[in-house]
C-alpha positions as CSV (number, residue, x, y, z in Angstrom):
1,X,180.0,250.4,97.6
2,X,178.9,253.9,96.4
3,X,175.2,254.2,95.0
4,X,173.6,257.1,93.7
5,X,170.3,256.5,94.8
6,X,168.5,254.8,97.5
7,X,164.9,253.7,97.1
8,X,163.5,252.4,100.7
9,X,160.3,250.8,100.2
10,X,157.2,250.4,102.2
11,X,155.0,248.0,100.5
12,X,151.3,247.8,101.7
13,X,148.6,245.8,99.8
14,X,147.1,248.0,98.0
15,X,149.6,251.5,98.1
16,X,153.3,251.8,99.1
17,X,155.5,254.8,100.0
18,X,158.6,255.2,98.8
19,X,161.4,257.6,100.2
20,X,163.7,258.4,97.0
21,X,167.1,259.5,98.3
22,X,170.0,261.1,96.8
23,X,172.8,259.4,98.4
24,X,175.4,262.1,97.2
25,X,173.6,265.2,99.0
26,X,171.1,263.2,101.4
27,X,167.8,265.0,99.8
28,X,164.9,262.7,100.1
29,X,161.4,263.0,99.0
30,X,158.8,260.4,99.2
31,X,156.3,259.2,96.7
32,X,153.1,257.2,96.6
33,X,152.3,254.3,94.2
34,X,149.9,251.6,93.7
35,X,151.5,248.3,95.0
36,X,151.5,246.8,91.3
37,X,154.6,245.1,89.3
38,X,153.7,247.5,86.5
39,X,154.3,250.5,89.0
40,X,157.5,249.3,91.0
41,X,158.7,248.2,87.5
42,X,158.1,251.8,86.1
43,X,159.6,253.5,89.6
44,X,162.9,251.7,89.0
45,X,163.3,252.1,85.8
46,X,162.5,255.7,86.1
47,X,165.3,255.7,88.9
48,X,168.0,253.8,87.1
49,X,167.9,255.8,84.2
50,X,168.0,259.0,86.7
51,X,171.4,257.8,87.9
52,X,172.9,258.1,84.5
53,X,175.0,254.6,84.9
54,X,175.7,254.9,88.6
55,X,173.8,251.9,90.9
56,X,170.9,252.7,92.6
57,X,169.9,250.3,95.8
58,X,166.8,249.4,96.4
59,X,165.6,248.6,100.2
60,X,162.6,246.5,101.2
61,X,161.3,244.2,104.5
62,X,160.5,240.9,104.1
63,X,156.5,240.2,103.5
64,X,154.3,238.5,101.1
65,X,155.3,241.2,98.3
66,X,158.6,240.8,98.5
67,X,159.6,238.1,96.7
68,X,158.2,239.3,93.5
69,X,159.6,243.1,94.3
70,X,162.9,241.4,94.3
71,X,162.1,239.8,90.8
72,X,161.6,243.3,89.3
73,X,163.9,244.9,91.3
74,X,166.7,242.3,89.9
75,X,165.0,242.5,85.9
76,X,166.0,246.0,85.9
77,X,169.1,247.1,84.8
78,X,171.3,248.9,87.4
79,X,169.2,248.2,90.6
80,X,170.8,246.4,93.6
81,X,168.3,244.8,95.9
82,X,168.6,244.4,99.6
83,X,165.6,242.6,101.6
84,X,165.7,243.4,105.5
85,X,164.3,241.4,108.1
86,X,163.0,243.6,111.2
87,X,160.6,241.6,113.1
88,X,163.3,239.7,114.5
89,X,165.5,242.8,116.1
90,X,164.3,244.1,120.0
91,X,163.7,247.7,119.0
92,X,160.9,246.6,116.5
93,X,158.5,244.9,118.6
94,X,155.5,246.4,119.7
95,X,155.4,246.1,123.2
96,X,158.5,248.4,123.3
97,X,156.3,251.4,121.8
98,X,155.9,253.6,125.1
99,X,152.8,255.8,123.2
């Protein structure tokens, strides 16, 4: 499945980061947002219009956000939404950080 764009999502309480990627030529650039459904809303929209009919993918992890990311995410014409779950994989736990 061929998407245009890949939005990987950090979402904190407050602010989120998210890396904006063009899937076609791997350029990425990151942007800050308040953590609000008005903002996400306006991010995806903004990035579904961008890709001019192609699908754009949008990546969160599971927390207490995500559930109503996914609602806006899935109200937004054009924008796939995958939820990851990372706590549960080896290489994400915290006692494996050597620094």
């Amino acid at each position: 499945m061929g998407y245009a764009t890949i939005l990987g999502l950090d979402l904190g309480k407050f602010k989120s980061v998210c890396c904006v990627m063009d899937a076609g030529t791997g350029r990425h650039v990151f942007e800050t947002l308040a953590s609000t459904p008005a903002t996400i809303d306006d991010l995806l929209t903004r990035h579904a219009a961008a890709a001019n009919g192609e699908e754009v993918l949008l990546v969160i992890e599971t927390c207490d956000a995500a559930g109503w990311v996914h609602d806006v995410g899935c109200a937004t014409a054009g924008v796939t939404v995958t939820v990851v779950h990372t706590q549960g994989d080896e290489r994400w736990k915290w006692r494996k950080v050597k620094r």
